[in-house]
C-alpha positions in Angstrom: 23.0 -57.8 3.2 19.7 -57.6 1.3 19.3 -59.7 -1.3 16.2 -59.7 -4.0 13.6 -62.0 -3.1 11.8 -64.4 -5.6 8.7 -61.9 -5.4 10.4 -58.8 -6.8 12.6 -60.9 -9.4 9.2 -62.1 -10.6 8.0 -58.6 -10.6 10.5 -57.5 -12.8 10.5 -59.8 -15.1 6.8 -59.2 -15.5 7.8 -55.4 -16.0 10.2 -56.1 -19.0 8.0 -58.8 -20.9 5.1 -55.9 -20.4 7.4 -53.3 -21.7 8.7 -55.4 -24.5 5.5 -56.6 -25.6 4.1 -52.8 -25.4 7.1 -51.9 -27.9 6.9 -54.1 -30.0 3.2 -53.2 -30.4 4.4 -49.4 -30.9 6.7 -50.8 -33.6 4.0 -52.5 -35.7 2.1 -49.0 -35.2 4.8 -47.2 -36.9 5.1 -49.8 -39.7 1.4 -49.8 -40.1 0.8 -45.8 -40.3 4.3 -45.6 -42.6 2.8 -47.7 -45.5 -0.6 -45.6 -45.1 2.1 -42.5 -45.9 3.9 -43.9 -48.5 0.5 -44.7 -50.9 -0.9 -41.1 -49.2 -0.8 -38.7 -52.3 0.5 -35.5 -52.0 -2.2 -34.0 -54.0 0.8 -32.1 -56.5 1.2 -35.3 -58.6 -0.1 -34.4 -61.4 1.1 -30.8 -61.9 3.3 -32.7 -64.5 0.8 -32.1 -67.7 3.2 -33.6 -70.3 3.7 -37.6 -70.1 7.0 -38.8 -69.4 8.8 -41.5 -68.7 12.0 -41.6 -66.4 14.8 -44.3 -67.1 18.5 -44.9 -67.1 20.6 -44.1 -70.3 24.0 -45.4 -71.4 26.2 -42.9 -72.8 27.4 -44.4 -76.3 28.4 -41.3 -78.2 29.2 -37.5 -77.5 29.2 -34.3 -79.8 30.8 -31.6 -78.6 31.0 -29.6 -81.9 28.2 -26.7 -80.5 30.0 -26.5 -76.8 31.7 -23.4 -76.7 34.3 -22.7 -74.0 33.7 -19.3 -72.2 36.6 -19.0 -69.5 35.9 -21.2 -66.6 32.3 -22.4 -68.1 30.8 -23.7 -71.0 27.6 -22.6 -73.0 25.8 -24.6 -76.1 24.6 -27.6 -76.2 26.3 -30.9 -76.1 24.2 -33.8 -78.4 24.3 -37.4 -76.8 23.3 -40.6 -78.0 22.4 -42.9 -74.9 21.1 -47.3 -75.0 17.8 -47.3 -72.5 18.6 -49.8 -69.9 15.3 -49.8 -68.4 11.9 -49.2 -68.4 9.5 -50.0 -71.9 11.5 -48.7 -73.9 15.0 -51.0 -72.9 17.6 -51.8 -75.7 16.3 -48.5 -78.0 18.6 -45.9 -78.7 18.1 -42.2 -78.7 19.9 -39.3 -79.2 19.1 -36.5 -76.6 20.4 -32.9 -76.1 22.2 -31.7 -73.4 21.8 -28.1 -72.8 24.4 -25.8 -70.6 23.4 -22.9 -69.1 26.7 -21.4 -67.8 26.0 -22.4 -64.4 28.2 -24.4 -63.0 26.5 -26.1 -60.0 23.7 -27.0 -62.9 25.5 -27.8 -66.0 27.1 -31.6 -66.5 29.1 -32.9 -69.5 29.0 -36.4 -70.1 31.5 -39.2 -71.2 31.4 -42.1 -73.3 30.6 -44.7 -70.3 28.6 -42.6 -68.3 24.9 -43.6 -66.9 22.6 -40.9 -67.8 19.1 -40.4 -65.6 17.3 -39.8 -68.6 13.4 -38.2 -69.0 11.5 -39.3 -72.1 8.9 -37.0 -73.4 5.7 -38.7 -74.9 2.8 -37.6 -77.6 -0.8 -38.7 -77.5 0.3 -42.2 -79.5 3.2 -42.9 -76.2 5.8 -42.3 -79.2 8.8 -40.9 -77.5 9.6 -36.7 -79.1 12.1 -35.7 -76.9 15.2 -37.4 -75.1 16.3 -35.2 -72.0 19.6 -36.5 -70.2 18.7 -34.7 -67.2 21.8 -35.8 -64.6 24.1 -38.1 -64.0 22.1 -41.3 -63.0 23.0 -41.3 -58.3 20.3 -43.2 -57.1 22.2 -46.4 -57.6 25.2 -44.9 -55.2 22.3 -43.1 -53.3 20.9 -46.5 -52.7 23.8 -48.1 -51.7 25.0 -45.8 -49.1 21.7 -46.3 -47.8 22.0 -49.9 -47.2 25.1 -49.9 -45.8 23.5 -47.4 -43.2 20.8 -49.8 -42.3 22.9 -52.2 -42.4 25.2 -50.7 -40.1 22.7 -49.7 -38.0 21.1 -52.9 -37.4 24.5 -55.3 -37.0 25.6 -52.0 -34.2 21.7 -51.3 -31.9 20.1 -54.4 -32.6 16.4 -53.9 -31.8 16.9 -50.3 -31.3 19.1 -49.8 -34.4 15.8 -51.2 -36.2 13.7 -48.8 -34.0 15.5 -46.0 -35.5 15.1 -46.7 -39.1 11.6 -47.2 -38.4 11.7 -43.4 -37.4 14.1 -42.1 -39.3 12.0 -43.6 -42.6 8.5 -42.4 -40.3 10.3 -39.0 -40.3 11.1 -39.1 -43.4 7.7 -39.8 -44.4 5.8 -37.3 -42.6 7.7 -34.4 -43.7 7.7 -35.2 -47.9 4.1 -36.4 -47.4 2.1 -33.8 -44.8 4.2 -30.8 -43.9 5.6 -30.1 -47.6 2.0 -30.2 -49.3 0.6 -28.3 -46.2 3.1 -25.7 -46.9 2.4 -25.7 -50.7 -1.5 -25.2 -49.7 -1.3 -22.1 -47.9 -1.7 -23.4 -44.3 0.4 -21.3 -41.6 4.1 -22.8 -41.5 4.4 -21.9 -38.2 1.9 -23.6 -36.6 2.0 -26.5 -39.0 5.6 -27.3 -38.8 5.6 -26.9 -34.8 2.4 -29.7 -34.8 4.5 -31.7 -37.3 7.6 -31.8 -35.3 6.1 -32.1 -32.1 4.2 -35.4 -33.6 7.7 -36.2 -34.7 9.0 -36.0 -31.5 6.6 -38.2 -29.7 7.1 -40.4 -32.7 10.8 -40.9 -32.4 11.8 -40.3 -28.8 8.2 -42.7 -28.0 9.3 -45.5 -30.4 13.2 -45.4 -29.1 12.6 -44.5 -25.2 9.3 -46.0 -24.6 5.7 -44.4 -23.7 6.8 -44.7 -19.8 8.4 -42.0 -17.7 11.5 -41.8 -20.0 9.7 -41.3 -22.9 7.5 -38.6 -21.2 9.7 -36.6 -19.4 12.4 -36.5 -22.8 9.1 -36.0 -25.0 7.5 -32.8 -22.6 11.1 -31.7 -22.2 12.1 -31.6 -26.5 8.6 -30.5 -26.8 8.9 -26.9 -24.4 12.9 -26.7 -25.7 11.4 -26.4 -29.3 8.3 -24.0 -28.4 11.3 -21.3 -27.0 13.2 -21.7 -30.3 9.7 -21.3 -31.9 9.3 -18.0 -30.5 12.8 -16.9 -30.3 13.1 -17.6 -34.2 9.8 -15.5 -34.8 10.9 -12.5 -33.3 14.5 -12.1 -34.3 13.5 -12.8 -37.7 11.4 -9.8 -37.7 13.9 -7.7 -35.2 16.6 -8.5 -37.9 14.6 -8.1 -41.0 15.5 -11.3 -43.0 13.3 -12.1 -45.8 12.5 -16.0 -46.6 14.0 -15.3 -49.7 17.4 -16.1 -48.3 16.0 -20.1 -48.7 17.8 -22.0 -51.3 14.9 -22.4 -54.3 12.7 -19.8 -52.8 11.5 -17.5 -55.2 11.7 -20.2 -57.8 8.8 -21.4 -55.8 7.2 -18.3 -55.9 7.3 -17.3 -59.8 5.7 -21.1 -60.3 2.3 -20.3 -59.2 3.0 -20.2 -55.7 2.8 -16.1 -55.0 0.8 -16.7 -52.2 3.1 -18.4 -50.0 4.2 -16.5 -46.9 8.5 -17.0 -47.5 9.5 -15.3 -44.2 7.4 -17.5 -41.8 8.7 -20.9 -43.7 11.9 -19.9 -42.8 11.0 -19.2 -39.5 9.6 -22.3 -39.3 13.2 -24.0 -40.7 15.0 -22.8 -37.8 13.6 -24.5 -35.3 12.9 -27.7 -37.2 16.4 -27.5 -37.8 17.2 -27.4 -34.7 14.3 -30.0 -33.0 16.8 -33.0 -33.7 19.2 -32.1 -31.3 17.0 -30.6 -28.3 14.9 -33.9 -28.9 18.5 -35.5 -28.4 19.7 -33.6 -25.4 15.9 -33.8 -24.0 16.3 -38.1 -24.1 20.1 -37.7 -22.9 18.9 -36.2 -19.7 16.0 -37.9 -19.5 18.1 -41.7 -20.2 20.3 -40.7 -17.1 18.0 -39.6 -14.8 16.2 -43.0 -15.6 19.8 -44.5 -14.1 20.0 -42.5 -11.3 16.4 -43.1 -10.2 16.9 -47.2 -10.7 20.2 -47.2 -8.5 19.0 -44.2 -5.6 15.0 -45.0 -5.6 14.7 -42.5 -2.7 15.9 -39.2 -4.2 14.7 -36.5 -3.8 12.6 -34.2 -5.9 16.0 -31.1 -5.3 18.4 -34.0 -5.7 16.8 -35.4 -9.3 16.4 -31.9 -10.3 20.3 -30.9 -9.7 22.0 -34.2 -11.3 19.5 -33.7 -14.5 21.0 -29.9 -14.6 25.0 -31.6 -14.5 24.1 -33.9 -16.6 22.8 -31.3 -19.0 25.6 -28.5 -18.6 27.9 -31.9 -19.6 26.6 -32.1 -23.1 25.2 -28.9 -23.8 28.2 -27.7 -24.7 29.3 -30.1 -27.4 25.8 -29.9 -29.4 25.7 -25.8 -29.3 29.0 -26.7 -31.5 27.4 -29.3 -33.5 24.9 -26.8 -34.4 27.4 -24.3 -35.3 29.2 -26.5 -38.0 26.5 -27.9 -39.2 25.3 -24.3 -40.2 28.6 -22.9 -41.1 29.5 -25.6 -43.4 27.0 -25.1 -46.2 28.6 -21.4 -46.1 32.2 -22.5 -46.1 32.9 -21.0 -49.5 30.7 -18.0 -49.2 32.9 -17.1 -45.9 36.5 -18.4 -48.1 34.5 -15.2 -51.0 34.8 -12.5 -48.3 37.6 -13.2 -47.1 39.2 -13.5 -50.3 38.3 -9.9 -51.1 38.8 -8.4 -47.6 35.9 -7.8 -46.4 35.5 -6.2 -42.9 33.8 -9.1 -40.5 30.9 -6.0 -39.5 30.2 -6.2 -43.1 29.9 -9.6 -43.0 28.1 -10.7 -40.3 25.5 -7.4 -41.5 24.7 -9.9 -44.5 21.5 -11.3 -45.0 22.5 -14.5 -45.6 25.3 -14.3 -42.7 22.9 -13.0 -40.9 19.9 -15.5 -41.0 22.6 -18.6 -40.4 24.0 -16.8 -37.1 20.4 -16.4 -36.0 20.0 -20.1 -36.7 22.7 -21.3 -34.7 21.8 -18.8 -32.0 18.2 -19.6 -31.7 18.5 -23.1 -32.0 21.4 -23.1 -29.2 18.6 -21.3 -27.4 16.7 -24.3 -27.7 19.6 -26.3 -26.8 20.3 -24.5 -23.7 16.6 -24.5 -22.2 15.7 -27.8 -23.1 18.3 -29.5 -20.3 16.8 -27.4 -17.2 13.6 -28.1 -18.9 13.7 -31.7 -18.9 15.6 -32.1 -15.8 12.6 -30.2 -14.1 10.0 -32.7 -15.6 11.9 -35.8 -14.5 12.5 -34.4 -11.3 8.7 -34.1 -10.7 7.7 -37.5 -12.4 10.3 -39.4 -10.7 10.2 -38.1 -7.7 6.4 -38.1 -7.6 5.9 -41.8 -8.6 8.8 -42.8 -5.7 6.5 -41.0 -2.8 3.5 -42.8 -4.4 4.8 -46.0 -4.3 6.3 -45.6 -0.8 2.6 -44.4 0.3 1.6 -47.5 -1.2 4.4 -49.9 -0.1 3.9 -48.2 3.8 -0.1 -48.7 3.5 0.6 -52.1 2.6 3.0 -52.7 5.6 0.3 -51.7 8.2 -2.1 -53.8 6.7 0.9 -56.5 7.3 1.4 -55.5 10.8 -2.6 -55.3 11.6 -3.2 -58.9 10.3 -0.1 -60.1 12.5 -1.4 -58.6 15.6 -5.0 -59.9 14.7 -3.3 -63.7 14.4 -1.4 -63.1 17.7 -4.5 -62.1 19.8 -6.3 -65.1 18.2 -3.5 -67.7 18.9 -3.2 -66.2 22.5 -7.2 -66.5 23.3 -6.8 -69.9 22.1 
């Protein structure tokens, strides 16, 4: 029976202080380059001409005298007098207009009680002119949720539970403070968004898997899983004929001075950043596994490493093509509950445009999903398999060198 000598125990423990020490260097990286985002401006800062301040609002007082009731909505206006509970103008009371538009995803009615998110307009002399009560005030449940996901988070993976807030929040970052204003300035969304989620990718699956062979082989494998999604997305889109205007928002942005923008190619571009979260999770399942198989069977082969990467990825595949699909199909759930309600033939409905571009985002990212397993289990098969017959060259080398100086000794002691 072979026990570990002193010699390789030491190695190894070398090895993890080495790879701790390099992570938690990566970590204070991250942490560095995320405050450098967070003062970045965007550049679109001041688009807002008109000062204004932004506070919370008590609601005191209603009047619903000018709300008029129009079947299932309202229309008119609905006046409100709110106490300021922060910002300079604390303690002051107001009385703002709530306007109602007949929309019901837009319009709110508020209650005595209620917190108010509440805009104040200013004049040259910062004397407030108009009192908006734009929303319910959410950040404070927003917030908390928030910290009870950190929290969670941190008391469940530890060190890697803090890893991946650091990306998630470097993620986060990236995408509100580079790819949105690049977007906004014209630049190709394409190319842009595949750069920025690629530099995402290394961000993420480098800061949670390490910058060693698990890291690379999940990285190289996310990054070719996404570039097939990439081009898959760009054709269909144009085989199908779906215009970016199916976005949520989109040609609001484009009748607010942003006519130029090129609609179709960002929403190429949001398919397969849609998707890049769960080939860059598939890509660092297989990757993670083959990792284990490696550690326990040091010797396998290059065939060998290449099939158990291909199980492992037929194993989960499966389950994250589904997780694509109901992550797609429930922002739709009442827009399939319309059609149904009135009939409608499924042809019809899957003809669509908006059916349409969701089933080619659940397609072309399960494209992604698909390749990026044979993909990645192809990559670890070459690294791993490669650095074993390098380190046997090395370790074999070193043995004849071993056996050389022996027989040198014996000849010595024997002419002695």
């Amino acid at each position: 029976m072979n026990f570990p000598t002193s010699e390789s125990c030491n190695k190894h423990s070398i090895s993890n202080l080495s790879r701790i020490k390099s992570d938690q260097w990566l970590v204070l990286f991250y942490i560095f380059i995320s405050t450098i985002l967070i003062f970045l401006p965007t550049g679109f800062e001041k688009r807002d001409a008109m000062k204004s301040i932004r506070c919370r609002g008590r609601v005191l007082d209603i009047d619903n005298t000018n709300l008029h009731q129009l079947g299932m909505i309202k229309k008119g206006s609905q006046m409100v007098t709110l106490e300021l509970l922060d910002g300079p103008f604390k303690g002051r009371q107001y009385e703002g207009s709530n306007q109602l538009m007949g929309q019901m995803s837009r319009d709110k009615i508020f209650k005595i009680g209620d917190t108010a998110f509440v805009v104040l307009s200013l004049n040259e002399d910062d004397k407030v002119i108009y009192v908006n009560p734009q929303e319910h005030y959410r950040l404070g449940a927003e917030f908390i949720l928030a910290g009870l996901f950190v929290l969670l988070l941190i008391l469940f993976g530890g060190w890697t539970g803090f890893k991946a807030i650091l990306s998630f929040t470097f993620s986060i970052l990236v995408l509100w403070k580079i790819l949105i204003p690049l977007l906004l300035k014209g630049y190709d969304p394409v190319i842009s968004s595949l750069a920025i989620v690629f530099l995402l990718n290394a961000a993420i699956i480098f800061i949670v898997a390490g910058t060693k062979k698990m890291g690379i082989t999940a990285f190289l494998g996310a990054c070719m899983g996404i570039t097939t999604s990439s081009i898959l997305a760009r054709v269909f889109v144009k085989v199908v004929h779906i215009h970016g205007a199916v976005l949520p928002f989109s040609e609001t942005l484009l009748y607010s001075g942003f006519g130029h923008l090129d609609i179709t190619r960002i929403f190429t571009a949001a398919i397969f950043i849609a998707a890049s979260g769960a080939v860059m999770d598939l890509a660092v399942d297989v990757a993670a596994a083959l990792e284990e198989i490696v550690s326990k069977k040091p010797e396998i082969s290059f065939l060998e490493a290449f099939k158990s990467g291909l199980f492992i990825g037929r194993a989960v595949v499966g389950t994250m093509t589904t997780t694509l699909l109901f992550a797609y199909s429930g922002g739709f759930i009442t827009l399939l509950m319309a059609f149904m309600a009135q009939g409608i033939k499924v042809t019809s409905i899957l003809n669509l445009v908006y059916v349409s571009a969701e089933v080619i985002k659940t397609l072309v990212g399960s494209f992604g999903l698909v390749t990026v397993a044979p993909f990645t289990a192809l990559i670890g098969a070459m690294i791993y398999s490669h650095s074993y017959k390098k380190v046997d060259s090395s370790q074999s080398n070193s043995d004849n060198s071993i056996v050389s100086s022996d027989i040198i000794r014996s000849s010595a002691v024997s002419k002695l």
